[in-house]
N, C-alpha and C positions, 0 to 999 in steps of 0.2 A: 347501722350507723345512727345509733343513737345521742346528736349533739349536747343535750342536754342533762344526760344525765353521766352521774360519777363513778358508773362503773370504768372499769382496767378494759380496754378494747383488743386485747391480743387472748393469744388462744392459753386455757386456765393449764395446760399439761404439755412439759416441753421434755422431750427427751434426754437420758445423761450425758449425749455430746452435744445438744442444743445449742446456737449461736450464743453468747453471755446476753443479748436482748432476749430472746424469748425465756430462758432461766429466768430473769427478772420480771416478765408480765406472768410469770405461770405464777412467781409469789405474790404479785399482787392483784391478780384475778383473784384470791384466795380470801381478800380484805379489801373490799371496794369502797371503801372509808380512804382513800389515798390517795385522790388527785388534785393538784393545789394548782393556785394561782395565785395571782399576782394584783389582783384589780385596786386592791387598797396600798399598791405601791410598797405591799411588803407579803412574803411568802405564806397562802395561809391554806388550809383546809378549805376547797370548795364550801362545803356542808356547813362550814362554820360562821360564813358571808352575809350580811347579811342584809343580802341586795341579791336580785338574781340575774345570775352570770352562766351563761353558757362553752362549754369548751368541746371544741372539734379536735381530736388528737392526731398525730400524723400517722398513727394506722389507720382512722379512718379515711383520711385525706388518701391512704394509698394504695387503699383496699378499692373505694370507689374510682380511680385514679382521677382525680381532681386536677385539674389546669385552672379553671377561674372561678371567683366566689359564686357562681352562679349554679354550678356544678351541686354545692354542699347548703346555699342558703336556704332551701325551701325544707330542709330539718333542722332545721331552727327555731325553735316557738319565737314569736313577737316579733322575726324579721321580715318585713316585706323588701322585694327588690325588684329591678328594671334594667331593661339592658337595651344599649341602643347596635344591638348586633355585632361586636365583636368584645374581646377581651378590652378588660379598661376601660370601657366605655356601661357605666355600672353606675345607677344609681342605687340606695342603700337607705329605708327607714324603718325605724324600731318602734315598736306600739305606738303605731300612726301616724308619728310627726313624719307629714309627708314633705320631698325635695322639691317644697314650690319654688323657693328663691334663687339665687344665683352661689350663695353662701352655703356653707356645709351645717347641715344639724346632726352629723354622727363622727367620732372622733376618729382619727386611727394613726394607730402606734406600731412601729414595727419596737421591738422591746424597750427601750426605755425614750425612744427617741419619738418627737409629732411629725408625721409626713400629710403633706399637702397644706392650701392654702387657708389661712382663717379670714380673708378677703372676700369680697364679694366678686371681684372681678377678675377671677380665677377658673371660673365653671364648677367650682369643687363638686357642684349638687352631681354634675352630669360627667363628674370622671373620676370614681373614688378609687383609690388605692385596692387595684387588682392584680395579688403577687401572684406568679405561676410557683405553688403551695410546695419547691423542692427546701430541702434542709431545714424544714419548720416544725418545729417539735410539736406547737400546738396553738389554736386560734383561740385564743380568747372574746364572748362576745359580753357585753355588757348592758343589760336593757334597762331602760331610764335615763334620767340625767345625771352626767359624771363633772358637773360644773367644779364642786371644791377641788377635785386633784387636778381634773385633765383642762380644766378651763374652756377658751373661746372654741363654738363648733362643736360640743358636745353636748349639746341638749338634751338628743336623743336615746344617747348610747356613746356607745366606743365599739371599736373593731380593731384588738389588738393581734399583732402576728411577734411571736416568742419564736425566734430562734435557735437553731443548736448550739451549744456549747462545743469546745473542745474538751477531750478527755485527756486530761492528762498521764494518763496511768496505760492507754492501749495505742498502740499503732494499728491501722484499719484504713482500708481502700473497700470504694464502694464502684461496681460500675455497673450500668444499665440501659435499659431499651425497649421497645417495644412498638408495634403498629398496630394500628386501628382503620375501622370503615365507618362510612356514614351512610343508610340509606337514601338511596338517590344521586349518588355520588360516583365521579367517577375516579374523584382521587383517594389516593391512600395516605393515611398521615404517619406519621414515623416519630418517636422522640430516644432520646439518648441523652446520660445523665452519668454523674462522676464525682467524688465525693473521696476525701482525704483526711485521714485525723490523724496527725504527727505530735509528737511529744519530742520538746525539745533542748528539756533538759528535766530532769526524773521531778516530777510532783512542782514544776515551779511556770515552767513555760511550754508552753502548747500551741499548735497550729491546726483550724482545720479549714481548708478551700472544698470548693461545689462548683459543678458546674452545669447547666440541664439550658438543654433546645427541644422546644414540641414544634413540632409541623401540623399545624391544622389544615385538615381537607376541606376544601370546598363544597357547599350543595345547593347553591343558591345560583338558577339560570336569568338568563338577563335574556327579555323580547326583544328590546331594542336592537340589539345589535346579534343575536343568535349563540353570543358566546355561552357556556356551560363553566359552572362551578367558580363560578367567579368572586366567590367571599376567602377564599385559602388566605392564610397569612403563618406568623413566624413566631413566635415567644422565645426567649433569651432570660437563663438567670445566670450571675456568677457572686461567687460571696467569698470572702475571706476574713474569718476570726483571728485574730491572735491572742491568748488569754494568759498573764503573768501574774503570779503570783509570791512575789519575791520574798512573804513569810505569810505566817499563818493570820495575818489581819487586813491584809492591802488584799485585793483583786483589781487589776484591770483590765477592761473588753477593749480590742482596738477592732471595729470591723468598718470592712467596706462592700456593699452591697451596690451591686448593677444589674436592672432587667428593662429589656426593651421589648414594643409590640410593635410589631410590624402587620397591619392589614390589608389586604388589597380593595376589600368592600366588604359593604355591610349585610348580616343575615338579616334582611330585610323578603319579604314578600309585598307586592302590590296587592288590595282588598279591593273591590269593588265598592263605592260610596253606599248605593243603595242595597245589596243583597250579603254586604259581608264578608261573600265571598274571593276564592283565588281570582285576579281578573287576568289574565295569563296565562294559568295555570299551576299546577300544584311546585310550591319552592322556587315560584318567579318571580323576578322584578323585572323593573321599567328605570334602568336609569341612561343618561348620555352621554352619562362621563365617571372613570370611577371615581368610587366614595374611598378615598384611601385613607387610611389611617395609619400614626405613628406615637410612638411614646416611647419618651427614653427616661429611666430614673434612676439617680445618682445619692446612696447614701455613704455619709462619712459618718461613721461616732466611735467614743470613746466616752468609756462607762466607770471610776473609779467608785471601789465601794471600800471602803476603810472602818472596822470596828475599832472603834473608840474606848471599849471595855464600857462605858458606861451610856452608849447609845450607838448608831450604827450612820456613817456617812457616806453621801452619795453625790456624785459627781457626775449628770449626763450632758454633754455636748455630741449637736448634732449639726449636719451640714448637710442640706437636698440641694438637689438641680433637678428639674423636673422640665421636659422640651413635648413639648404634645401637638402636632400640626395632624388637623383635619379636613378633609376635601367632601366638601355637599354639594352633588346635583343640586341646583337651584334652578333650573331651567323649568320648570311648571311655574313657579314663583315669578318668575323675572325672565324666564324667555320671549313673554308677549313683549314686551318692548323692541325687541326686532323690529314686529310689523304693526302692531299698536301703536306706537310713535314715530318711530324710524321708518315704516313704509315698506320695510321690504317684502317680497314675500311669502317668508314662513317665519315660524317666532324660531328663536336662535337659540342657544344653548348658554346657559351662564354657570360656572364653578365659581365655588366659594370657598376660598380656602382662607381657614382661621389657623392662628399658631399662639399660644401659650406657653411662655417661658416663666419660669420658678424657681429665686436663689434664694434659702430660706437657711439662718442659721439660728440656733436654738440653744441653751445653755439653765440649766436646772440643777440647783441647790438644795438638798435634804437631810433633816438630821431623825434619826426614826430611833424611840426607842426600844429597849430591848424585850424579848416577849415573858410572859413566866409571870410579870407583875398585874394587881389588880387594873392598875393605870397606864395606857398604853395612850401612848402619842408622836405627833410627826408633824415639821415646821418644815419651811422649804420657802426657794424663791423661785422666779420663772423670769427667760428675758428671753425676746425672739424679734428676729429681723426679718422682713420680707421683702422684697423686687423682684416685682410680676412687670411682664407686660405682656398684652392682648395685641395682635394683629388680625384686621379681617382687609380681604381684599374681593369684591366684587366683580368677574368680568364677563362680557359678554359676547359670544362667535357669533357667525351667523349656523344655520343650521348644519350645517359637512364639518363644523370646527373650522373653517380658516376664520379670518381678520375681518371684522366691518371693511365694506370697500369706501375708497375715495375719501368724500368729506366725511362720513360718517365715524372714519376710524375714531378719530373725539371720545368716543360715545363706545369705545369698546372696556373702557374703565367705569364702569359702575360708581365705584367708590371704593377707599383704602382709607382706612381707619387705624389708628394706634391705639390704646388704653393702658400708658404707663402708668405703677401704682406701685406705690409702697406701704408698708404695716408695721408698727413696731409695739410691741405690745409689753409691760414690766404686769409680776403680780409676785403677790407672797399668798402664803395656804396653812394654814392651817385644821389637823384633826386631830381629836383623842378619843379615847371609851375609857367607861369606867365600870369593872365589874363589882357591882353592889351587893350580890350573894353568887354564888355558885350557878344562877340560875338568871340572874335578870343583870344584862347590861344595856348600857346607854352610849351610842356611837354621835361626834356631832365635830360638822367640818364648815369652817369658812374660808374664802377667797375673794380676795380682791384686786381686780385685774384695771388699770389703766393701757390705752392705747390709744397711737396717734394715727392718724393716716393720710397720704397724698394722691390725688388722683389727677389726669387729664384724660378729655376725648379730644387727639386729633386728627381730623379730616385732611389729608394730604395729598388729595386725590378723588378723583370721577364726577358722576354729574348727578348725581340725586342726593347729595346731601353740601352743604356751601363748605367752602373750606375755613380754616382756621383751629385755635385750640382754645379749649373751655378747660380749666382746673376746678379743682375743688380740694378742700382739706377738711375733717373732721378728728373730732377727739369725743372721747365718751371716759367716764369709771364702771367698773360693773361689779357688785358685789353679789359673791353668790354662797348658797348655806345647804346643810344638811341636818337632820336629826333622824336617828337610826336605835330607836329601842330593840331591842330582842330579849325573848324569854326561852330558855330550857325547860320544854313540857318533859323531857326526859332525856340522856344520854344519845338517844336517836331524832331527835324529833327539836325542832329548833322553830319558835314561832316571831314572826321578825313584823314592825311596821318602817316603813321610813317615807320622809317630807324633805323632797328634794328641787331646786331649784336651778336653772339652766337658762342657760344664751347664745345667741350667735348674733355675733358682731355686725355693727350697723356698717357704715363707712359714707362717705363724700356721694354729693352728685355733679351733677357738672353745674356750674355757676351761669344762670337763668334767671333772670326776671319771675319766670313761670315754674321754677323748679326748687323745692326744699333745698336749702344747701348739704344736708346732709339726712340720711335715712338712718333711726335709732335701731339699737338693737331689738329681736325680737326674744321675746322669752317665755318663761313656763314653768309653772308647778306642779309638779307629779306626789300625789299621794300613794304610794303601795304596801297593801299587806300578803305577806307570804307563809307560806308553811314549806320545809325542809324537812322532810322525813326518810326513816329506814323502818323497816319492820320484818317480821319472817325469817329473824337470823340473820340481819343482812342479807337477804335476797330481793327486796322486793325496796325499789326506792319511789319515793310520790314524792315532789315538789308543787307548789300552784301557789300564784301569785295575782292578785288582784291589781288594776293601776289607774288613776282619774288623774288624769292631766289637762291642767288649763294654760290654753298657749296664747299668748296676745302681740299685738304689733306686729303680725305677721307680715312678711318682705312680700314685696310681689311688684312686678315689674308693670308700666306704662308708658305713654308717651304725651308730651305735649298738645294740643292743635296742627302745630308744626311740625310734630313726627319728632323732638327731640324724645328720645328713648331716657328715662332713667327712674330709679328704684323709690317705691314708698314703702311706708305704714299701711297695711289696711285694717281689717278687726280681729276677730277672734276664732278660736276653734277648741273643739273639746276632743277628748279619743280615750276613752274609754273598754277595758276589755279586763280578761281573764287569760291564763295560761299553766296549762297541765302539760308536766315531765314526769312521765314513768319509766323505770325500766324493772323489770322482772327476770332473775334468773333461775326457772324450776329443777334446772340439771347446773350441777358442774361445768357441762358443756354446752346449755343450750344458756341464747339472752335474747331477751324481746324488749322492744322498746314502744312508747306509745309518746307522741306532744298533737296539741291539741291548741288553739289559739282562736279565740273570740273578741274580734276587735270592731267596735263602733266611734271612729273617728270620721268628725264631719264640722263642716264650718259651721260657726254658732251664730253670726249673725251675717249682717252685709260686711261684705272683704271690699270696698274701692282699690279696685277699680274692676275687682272680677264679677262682682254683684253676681252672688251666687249662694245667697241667704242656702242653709240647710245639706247643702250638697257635700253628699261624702267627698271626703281627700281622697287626691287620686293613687291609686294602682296600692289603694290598702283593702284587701276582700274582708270581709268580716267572717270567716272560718277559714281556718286551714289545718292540718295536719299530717302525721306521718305516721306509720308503722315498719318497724325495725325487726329483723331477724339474723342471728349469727349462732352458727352453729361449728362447735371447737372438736377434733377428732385426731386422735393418734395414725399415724402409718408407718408403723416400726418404725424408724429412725427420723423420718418425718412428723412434721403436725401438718394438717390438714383443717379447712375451713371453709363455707360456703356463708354465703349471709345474700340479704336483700333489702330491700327497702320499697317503700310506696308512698308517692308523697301530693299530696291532695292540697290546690290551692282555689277558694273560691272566687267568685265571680267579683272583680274591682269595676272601676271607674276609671275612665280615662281624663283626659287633658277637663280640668274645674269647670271648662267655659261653655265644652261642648263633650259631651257626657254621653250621647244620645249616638253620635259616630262613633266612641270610642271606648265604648263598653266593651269590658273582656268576661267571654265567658270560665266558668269553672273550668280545672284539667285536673287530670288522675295519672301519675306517670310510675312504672315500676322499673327499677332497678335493681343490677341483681352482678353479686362476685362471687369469686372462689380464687383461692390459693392453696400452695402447699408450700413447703419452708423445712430446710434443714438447717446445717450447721453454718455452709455455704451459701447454697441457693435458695431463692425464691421462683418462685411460677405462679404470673394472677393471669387472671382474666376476669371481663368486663362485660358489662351490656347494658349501658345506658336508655333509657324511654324504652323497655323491652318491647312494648306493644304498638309500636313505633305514632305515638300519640299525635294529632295537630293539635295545638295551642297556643295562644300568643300573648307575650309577655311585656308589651308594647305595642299601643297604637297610638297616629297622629295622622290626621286629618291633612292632606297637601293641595293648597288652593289656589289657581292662577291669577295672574294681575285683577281679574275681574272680578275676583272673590270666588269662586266656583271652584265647588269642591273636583278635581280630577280624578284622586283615590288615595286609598285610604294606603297608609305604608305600616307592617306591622314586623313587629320582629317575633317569630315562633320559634318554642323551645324546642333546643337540638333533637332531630331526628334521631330514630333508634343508632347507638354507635354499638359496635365492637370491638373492643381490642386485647389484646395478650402481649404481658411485661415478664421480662426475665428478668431480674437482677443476682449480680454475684459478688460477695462480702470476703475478701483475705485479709 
């Protein structure tokens, strides 16, 4: 699983009744000069980019059987990520811009449409868009700033998911399944998946529907209470394309996409403050109530693309609902008020449950011209709606869960909190290139994006914070640019610089004597040079890319005297690195892969309010890498396959403030498939963390009313799994 680089990921030699997909990868394992994307918003040669873009395809995704980006991120050169213990709950940054604010700095696009919020008071940083990877043809990743196309919240990157097409030309039912184990576990997980491509009327209109549920097992025990495996939860995808095409110039996409997560708790382990260590023992937590989690997300779009003859038009409208409610033990936090103020005596138990709704509609105007010509260009508009609202509700039991008794009940409402919020954001874009010889072109893109925004905090409820509502309103312009030289050192080998600029959106704070009325955007210039190469016949691919990013006005969260909570400006950061994509192919049938990534991203001076001059950004390790192996084999009427992976992340930093509890050390984890595949059938099998590794991919320090640390909570990456998938194609 080699993410990054352009070879064909299916097996090079399919037999004369071979499925009509594997005939197709056997031709183009043969030419690995042929796998395209989309990242400049129009079809192009990977190899010919020139920005570096990484793409995950759906055999890798289903070779490794992927369920959430966490699965596939760590072969990824330049991606760091975090996870706060279940699906969707996935932080995401790209050579280094770390998820310090509340704002999103990585974009992501399910194909032409933007999902999630460009708000601040959305969580975006700490719940990016994590699809369970069925009917997706391939991942697009993007590293740098993609401000001229994709605008607000991509500073960093983008994280696009391309969907399947329907085929107009085959009728085809997919259906599937498969179970898996977790060490430590006493349950089993199960998934089952379904998949239809209808043609429905010859060469003009088409249908294709999906349908996939994974069961995730449990492996995480709870002290508290002696229950076992208590993190299992549920994943849901369903999709339906309609694709028409009523002559040979008009296309339209109608799809509608649903996936929900259901959690019951989070893979969380309790750490011990002082030794680090299991405090419980090995895959236990401490909590008193569950941490349950839910997400439901709702896409509508329709995509028209109309050739003009004389340039190409594009029409995408998109429509989210996005419903995300979470429940956090807060009872170390806030349980001492029980018997710390209230008297009684034992501290009590407090859930917090926050909810996060998201109606977001979108609508994008493009006119791109045709390719062939020295002069290549693309204009376009951008309009997007947002209404969010934040709920948090504070309460507090006494120790068994029942009701504060008597006069005390008052005091069983902590606090209820609202944060209605809207975003409406207009922009236009421009980019062109112009080929000056054969060998030397010049790429160069601007945008300029207006938005307005509304906000309130109201207090509706409990007793530590006064009630009433605070609003706030802001508006900002943001112009953002690129410039993208590249030179042809030869037919194989493409040498590229690019000076690129990026944002994410400031927005309102609450209206205070003591508080900014509004926090500006934060932003950043990334310089990168790269090298795109082939060599060896096409066997042997080397990409590496250089990148110095200066980010300033960094967001970061505070509070008044008075505990009113809300967002600044502080200062600056730099991040700094390198990154090597190899892949090698010495046989017909064998591929190796190699990525490699060197990043030093650290604050550059004092950040206000985190005053933490020097210190690395968190959960970005400054080395990391992968090694890749797939090896492609005939078995009479079958193909045959085994591959592996090994993927090395090193040692980060944890939470900016406190560095010292929340250091992670390095992990090494191997992974390892095989399949076989006829006309019909498939048969994989899996073994995730073979050498069933501990590691932990998140920590955070949890401290009682008193300030005192209790322990450390960390999420560790999935235990050795197993599983074996049948699928069957008519």
């Amino acid at each position: 699983m080699s993410a990054g680089a352009a070879f064909a990921q299916q097996s090079p030699a399919a037999p004369a009744d071979a499925a009509p997909q594997a005939t197709q990868a056997a031709t183009e394992a043969t030419n690995l000069d042929t796998v395209t994307v989309t990242a400049n918003k129009r079809v192009e040669n990977v190899r010919k980019v020139a920005s570096a873009v990484s793409v995950v395809s759906a055999e890798q995704l289903e070779n490794s059987h992927a369920t959430q980006f966490t699965d596939y991120a760590a072969y990824i050169p330049g991606l760091q990520f975090t996870s706060a213990g279940t699906p969707g709950k996935t932080g995401i940054a790209l050579r280094g811009i770390a998820p310090i604010s509340s704002g999103t700095t990585i974009g992501t696009y399910v194909d032409e449409i933007q999902v999630g919020s460009s708000s601040l008071y959305q969580q975006a940083t700490l719940y990016q868009l994590d699809l369970l990877p069925y009917d997706i043809q391939r991942v697009e990743i993007l590293r740098g700033p993609q401000g001229t196309l994709y605008g607000a919240g991509s500073m960093g990157g983008l994280v696009k998911y391309v969907t399947r097409d329907p085929d107009l030309t085959r009728t085809e039912f997919e259906v599937g399944g498969g179970a898996s184990s977790v060490s430590g576990s006493g349950d089993t997980g199960w998934d089952a998946r379904f998949g239809a491509n209808i043609p429905l009327s010859a060469d003009r209109l088409g249908m294709r529907v999906s349908y996939a549920r994974n069961e995730l097992p449990g492996f995480i025990d709870n002290a508290f209470d002696g229950r076992k495996d208590i993190n299992g939860g549920t994943q849901q995808s369903g999709r339906a394309t309609l694709l028409w095409q009523p002559n040979d110039d008009v296309t339209l996409h109608l799809t509608a996409l649903g996936q929900t997560i259901d959690s019951r708790n989070n893979a969380m382990v309790a750490l011990d403050p002082a030794t680090q260590r299991p405090q419980y023992g090995d895959l236990t937590n401490f909590v008193r109530t569950p941490e349950t989690f839910s997400k439901e997300i709702g896409i509508l779009a329709a995509t028209l693309d109309w050739n003009l003859g004389w340039a190409d038009f594009t029409s995408a409208t998109g429509y989210t609902d996005v419903s995300t409610d979470q429940l956090t033990d807060a009872s170390t936090q806030y349980g001492q008020f029980a018997n710390l103020v209230l008297g009684l005596p034992a501290p009590g138990i407090a859930p917090f449950d926050a909810t996060l709704n998201l109606h977001k509609f979108s609508q994008e105007f493009r006119l791109t011209s045709k390719a062939g010509t020295p002069f290549q260009w693309q204009v376009g508009a951008y309009y997007t709606k947002e209404e969010g609202t934040q709920g948090q509700t504070l309460t507090l039991q006494q120790d068994d869960g029942s009701a504060l008794p008597g006069a005390l009940a008052p005091f069983g409402t902590l606090a209820i909190l609202g944060l209605p919020s809207t975003y409406k954001e207009t922009a236009v874009f421009g980019n062109a290139s112009y080929q000056f010889t054969d060998r030397f072109n010049v790429g160069v893109g601007v945008r300029y994006a207006s938005n307005d925004q509304d906000f309130s905090q109201q207090v509706t409820g409990g007793v530590l914070l006064p009630l009433g509502a605070t609003p706030g309103t802001s508006s900002e312009d943001i112009f953002t640019w690129h410039v993208a030289p590249s030179f042809k050192l030869s037919d194989d080998a493409l040498l590229y610089a690019r000076i690129a600029t990026g944002y994410e959106p400031g927005g309102p704070n609450v209206a205070s004597p003591d508080v900014p009325p509004q926090v500006n955007s934060s932003t950043l210039t990334s310089y990168e040079l790269g090298l795109k190469s082939q060599f060896a016949e096409h066997r042997v691919l080397f990409d590496i890319a250089a990148f110095d990013i200066d980010w300033q006005d960094i967001q970061v969260g505070t509070a008044t005297s008075s505990n009113l909570q809300y967002i600044t400006n502080g200062g600056k950061a730099k991040s700094q690195g390198v990154e090597v994509t190899t892949a090698f192919k010495p046989t017909d049938n064998l591929r190796l892969g190699v990525n490699g990534t060197w990043t030093d991203a650290k604050l550059s001076d004092e950040v206000t309010p985190l005053n933490a001059p020097g210190n690395q950004l968190p959960y970005i390790p400054k080395f990391s890498s992968s090694v890749t192996a797939d090896y492609f084999f005939p078995l009479g009427s079958w193909n045959g396959h085994v591959g592996g992976g090994y993927r090395w992340v090193g040692e980060r930093e944890g939470d900016i403030q406190n560095q010292a509890q929340t250091h992670l050390d390095s992990y090494g984890a191997f992974d390892l498939n095989a399949d076989v595949a006829n006309l019909n059938w498939t048969i994989r099998a899996y073994l995730k963390n073979a050498t069933d590794e501990r590691a932990y991919l998140n920590k955070s320090d949890i401290n009682n009313l008193l300030g005192q640390t209790d322990r450390i909570s960390a999420v560790p990456i999935q235990p050795r799994t197993f599983g074996v998938e049948v699928d069957y194609r008519f």
